[in-house]
DSSP file (Angstrom, degrees, kcal/mol; ACC not computed):
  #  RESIDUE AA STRUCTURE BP1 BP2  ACC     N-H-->O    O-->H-N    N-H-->O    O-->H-N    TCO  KAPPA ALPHA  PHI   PSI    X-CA   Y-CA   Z-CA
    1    1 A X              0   0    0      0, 0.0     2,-0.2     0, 0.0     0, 0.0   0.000 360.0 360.0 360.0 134.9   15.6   -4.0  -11.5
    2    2 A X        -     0   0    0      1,-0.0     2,-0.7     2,-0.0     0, 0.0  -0.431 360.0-113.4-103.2 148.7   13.1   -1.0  -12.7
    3    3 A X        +     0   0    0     -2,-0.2    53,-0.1     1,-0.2    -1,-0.0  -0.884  37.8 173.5 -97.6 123.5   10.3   -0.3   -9.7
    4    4 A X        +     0   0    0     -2,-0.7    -1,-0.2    51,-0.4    52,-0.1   0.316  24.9 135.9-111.8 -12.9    7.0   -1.2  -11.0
    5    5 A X        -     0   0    0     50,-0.3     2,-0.3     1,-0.0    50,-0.2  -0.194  44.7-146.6 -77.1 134.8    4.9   -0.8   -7.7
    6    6 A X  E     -A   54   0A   0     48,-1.8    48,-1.8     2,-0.0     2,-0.3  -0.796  18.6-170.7-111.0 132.7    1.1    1.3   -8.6
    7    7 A X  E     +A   53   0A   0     -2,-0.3     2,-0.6    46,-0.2    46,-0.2  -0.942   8.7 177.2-141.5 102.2    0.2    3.4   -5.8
    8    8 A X  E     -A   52   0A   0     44,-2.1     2,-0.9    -2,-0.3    44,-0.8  -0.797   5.3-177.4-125.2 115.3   -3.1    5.1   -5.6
    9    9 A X  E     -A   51   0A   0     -2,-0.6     2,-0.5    42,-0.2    42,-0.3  -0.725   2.2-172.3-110.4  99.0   -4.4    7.1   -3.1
   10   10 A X  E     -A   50   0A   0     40,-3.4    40,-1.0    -2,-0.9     2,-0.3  -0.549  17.2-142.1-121.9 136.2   -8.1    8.9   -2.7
   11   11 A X  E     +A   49   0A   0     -2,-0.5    38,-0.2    38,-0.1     3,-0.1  -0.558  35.8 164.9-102.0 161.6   -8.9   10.9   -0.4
   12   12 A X  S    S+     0   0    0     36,-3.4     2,-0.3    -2,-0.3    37,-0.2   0.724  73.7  48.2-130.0 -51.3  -12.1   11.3    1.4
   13   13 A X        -     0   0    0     35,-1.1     2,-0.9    34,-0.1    -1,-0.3  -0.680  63.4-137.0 -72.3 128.1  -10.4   13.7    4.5
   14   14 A X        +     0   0    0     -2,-0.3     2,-0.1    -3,-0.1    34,-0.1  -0.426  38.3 168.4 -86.7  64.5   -8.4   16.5    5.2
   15   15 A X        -     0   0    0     -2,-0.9    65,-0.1     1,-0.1    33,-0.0  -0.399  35.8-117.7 -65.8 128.5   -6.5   14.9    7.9
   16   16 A X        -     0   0    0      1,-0.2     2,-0.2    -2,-0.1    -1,-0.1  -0.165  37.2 -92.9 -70.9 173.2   -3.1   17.3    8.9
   17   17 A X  S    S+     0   0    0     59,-0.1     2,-0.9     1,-0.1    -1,-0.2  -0.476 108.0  43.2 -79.1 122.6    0.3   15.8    8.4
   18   18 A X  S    S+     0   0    0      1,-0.3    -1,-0.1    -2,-0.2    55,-0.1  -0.604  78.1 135.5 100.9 -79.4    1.7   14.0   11.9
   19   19 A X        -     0   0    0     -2,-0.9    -1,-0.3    24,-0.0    -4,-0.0   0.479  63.0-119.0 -30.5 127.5   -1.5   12.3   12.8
   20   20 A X        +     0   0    0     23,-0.0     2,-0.2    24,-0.0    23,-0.0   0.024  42.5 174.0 -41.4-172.2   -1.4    8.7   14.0
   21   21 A X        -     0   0    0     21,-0.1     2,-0.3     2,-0.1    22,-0.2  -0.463  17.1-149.5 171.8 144.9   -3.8    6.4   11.2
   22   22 A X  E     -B   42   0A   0     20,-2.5    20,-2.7    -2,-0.2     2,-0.2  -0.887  12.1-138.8-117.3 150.3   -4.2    2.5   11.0
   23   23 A X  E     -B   41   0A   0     -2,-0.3     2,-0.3    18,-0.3    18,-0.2  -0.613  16.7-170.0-114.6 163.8   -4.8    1.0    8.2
   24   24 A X  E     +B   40   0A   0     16,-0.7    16,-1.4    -2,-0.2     2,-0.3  -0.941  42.6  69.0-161.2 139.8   -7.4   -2.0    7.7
   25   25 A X  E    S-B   39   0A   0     -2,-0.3     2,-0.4    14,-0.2    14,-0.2  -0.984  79.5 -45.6 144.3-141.9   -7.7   -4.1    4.6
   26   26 A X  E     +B   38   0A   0     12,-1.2     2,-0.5    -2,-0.3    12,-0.5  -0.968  26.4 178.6-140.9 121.8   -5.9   -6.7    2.7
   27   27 A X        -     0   0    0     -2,-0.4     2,-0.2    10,-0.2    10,-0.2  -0.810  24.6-165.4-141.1  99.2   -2.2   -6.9    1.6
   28   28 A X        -     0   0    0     -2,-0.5     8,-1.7     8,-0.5     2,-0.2  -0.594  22.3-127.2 -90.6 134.1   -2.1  -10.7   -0.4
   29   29 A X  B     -C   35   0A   0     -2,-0.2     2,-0.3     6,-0.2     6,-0.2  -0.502  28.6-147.8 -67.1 153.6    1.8  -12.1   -1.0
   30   30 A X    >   -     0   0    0      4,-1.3     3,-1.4    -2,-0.2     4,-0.1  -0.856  26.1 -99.7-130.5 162.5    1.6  -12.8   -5.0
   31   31 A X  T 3  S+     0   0    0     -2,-0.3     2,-0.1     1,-0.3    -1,-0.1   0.783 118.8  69.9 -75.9 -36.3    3.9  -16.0   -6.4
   32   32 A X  T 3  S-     0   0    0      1,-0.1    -1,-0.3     2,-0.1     3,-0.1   0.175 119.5-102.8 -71.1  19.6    6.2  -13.7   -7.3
   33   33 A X  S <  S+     0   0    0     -3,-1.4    25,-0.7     1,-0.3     2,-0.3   0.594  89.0  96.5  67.7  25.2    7.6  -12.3   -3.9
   34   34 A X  E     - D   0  57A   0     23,-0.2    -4,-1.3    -4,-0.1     2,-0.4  -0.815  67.3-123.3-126.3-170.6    5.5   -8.9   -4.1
   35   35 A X  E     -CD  29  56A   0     21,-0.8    21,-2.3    -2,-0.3    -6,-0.2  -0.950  21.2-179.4-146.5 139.3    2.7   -8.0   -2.8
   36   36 A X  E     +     0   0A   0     -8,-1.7    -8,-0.5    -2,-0.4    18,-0.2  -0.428  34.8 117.6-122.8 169.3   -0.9   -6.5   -4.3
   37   37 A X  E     - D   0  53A   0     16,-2.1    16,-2.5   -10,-0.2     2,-0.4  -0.660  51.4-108.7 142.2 170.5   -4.0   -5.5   -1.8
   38   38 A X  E     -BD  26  52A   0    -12,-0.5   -12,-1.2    14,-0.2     2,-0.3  -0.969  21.8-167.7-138.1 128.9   -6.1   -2.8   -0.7
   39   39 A X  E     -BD  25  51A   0     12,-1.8    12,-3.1    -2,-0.4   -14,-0.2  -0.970  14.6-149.4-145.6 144.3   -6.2   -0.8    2.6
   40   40 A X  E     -BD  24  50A   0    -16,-1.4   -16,-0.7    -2,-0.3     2,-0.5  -0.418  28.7-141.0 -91.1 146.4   -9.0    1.9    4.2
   41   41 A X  E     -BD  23  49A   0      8,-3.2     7,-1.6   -18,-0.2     8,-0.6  -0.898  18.8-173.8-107.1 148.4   -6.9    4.6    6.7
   42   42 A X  E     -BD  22  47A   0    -20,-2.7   -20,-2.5    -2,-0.5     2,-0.4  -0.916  14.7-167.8-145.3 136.4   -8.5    5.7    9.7
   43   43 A X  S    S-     0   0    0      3,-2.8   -24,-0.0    -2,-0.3    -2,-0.0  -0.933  83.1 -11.2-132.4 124.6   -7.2    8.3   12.0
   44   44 A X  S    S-     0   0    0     -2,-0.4    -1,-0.2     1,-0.1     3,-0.1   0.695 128.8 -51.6  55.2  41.9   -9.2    8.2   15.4
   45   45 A X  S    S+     0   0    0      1,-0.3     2,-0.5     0, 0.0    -1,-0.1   0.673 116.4 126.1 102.2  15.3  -12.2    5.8   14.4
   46   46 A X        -     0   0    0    -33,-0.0    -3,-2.8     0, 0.0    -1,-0.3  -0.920  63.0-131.7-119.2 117.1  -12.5    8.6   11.1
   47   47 A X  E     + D   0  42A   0     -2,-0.5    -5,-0.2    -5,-0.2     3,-0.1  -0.283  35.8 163.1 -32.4 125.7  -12.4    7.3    7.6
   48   48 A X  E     -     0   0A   0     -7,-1.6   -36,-3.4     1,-0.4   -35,-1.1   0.498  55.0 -90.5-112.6 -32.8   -9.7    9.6    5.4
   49   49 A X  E     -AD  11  41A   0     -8,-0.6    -8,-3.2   -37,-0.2    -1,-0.4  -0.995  40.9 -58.2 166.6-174.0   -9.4    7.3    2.6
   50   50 A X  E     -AD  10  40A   0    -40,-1.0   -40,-3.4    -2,-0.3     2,-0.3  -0.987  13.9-151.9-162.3 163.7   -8.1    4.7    0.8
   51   51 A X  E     -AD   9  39A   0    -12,-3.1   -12,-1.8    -2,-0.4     2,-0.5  -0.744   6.4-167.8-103.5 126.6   -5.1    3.1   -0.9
   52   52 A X  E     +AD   8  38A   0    -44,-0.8   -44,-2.1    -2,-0.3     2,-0.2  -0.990  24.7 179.3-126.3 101.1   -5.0    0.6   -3.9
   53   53 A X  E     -AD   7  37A   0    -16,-2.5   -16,-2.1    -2,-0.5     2,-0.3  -0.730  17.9-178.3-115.1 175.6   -1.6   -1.1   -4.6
   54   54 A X  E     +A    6   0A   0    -48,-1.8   -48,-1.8    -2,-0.2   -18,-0.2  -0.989  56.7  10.9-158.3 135.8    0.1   -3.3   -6.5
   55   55 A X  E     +     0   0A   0     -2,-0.3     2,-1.0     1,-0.2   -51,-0.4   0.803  61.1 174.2  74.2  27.9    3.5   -5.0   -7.0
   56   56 A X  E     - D   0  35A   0    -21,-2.3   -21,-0.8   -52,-0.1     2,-0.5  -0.494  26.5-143.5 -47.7  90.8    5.2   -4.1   -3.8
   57   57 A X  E     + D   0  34A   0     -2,-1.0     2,-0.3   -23,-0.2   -23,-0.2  -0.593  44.0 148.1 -91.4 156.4    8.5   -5.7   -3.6
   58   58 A X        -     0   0    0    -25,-0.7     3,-0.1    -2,-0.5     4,-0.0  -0.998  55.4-122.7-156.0 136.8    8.7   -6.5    0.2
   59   59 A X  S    S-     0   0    0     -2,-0.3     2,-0.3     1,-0.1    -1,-0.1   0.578  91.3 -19.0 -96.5   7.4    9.9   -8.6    2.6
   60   60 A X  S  > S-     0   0    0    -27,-0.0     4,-1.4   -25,-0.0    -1,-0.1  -0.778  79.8 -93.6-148.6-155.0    7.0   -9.7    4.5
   61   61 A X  H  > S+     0   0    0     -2,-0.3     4,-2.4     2,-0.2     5,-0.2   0.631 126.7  64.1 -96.5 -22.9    3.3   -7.7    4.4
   62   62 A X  H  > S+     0   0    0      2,-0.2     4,-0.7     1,-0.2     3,-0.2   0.962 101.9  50.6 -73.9 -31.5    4.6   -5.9    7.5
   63   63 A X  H >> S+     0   0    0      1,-0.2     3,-3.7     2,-0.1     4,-0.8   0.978 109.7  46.8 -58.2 -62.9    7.0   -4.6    5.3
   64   64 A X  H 3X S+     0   0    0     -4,-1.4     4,-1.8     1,-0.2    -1,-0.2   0.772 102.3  58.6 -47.5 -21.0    4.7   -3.6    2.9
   65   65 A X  H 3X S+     0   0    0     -4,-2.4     4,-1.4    -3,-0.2    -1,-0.2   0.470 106.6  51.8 -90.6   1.1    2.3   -1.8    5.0
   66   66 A X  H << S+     0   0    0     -3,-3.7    -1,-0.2    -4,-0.7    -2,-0.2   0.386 110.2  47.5-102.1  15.8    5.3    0.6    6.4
   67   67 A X  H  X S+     0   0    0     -4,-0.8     4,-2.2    -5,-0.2    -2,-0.2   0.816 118.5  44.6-116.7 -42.6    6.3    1.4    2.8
   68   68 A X  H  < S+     0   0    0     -4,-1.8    -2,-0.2    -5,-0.3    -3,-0.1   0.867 116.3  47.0 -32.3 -57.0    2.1    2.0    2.3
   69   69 A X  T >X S+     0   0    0     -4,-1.4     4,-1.8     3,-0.2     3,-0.5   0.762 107.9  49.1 -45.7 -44.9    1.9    3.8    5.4
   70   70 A X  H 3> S+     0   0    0      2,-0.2     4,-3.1     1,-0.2     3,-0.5   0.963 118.2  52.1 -83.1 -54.6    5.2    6.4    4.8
   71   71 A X  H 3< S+     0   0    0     -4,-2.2    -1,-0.2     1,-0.3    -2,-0.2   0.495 107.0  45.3 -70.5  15.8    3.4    6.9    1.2
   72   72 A X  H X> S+     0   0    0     -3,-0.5     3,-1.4     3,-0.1     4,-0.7   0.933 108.9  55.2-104.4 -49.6    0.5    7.6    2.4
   73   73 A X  H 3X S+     0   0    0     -4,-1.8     4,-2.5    -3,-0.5     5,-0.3   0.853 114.0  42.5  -8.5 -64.4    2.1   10.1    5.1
   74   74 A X  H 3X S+     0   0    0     -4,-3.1     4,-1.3     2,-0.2    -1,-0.3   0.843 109.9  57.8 -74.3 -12.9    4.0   12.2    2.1
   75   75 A X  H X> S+     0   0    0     -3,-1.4     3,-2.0    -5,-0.3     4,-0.7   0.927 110.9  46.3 -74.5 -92.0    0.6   12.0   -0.1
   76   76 A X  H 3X S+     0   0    0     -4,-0.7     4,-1.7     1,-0.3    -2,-0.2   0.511 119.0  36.0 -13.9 -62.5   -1.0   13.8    3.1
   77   77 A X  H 3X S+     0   0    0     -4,-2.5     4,-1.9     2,-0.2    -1,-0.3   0.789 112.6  58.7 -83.3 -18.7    1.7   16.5    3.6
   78   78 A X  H <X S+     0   0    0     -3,-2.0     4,-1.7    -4,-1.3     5,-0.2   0.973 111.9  43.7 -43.5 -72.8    2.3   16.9   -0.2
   79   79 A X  H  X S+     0   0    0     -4,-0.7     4,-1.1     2,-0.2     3,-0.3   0.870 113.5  51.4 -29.3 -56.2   -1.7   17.8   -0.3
   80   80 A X  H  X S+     0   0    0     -4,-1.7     4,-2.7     1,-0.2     5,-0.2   0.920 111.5  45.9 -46.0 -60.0   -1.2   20.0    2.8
   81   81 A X  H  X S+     0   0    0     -4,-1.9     4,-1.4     2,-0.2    -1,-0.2   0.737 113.0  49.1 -61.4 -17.6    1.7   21.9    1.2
   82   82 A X  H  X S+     0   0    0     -4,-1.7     4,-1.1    -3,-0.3    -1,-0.2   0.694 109.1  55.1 -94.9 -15.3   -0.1   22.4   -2.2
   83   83 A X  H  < S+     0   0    0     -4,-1.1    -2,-0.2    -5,-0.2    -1,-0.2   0.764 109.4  40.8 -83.6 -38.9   -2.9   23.6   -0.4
   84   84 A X  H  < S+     0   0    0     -4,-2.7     4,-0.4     2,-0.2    -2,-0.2   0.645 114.0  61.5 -77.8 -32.4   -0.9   26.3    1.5
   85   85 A X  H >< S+     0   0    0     -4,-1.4     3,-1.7    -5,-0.2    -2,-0.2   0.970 109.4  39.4 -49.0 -55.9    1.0   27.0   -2.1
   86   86 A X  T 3< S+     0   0    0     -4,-1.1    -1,-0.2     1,-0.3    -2,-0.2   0.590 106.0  66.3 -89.3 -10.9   -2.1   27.9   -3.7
   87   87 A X  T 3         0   0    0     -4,-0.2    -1,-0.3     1,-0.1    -2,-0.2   0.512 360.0 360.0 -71.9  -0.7   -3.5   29.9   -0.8
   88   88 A X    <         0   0    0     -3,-1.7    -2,-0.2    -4,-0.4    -1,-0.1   0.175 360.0 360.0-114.6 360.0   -0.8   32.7   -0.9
């Protein structure tokens, strides 16, 4: 089965890599056992951004929000690293 799941991530904060975050929003089950929705990050009561998905295969929404969560976590240190690339 080919992985369809749309992951988009925009950032409003340069929040480091390692920082705690909670996520707030909406992650709806769809009739087909995945899961659509949209969730705001905040790490210590501070907006950084937010996440637009789609098509999640999952076994509940708590699944889905750790598989949201670790990609939002490598988006974050990806930035970080590209940012330290392009300073040298």
């Amino acid at each position: 089965m080919t992985q369809s799941f749309r992951f988009s991530w925009h950032y409003v904060s340069n929040t480091p890599p390692g920082r705690p975050f909670d996520l707030e929003g909406a992650i709806t089950p769809r009739t087909d056992a995945r899961f659509d929705g949209a969730v705001d990050a905040y790490c210590e009561g501070h907006y950084i951004g937010r996440c637009e998905f789609s098509s999640i295969d999952a076994n509940d929404a708590s699944d889905a929000a750790q598989q949201i969560r670790k990609r939002i976590e490598r988006r974050i240190e990806d930035r970080v690293a590209g940012e330290s690339e392009t300073s040298h």
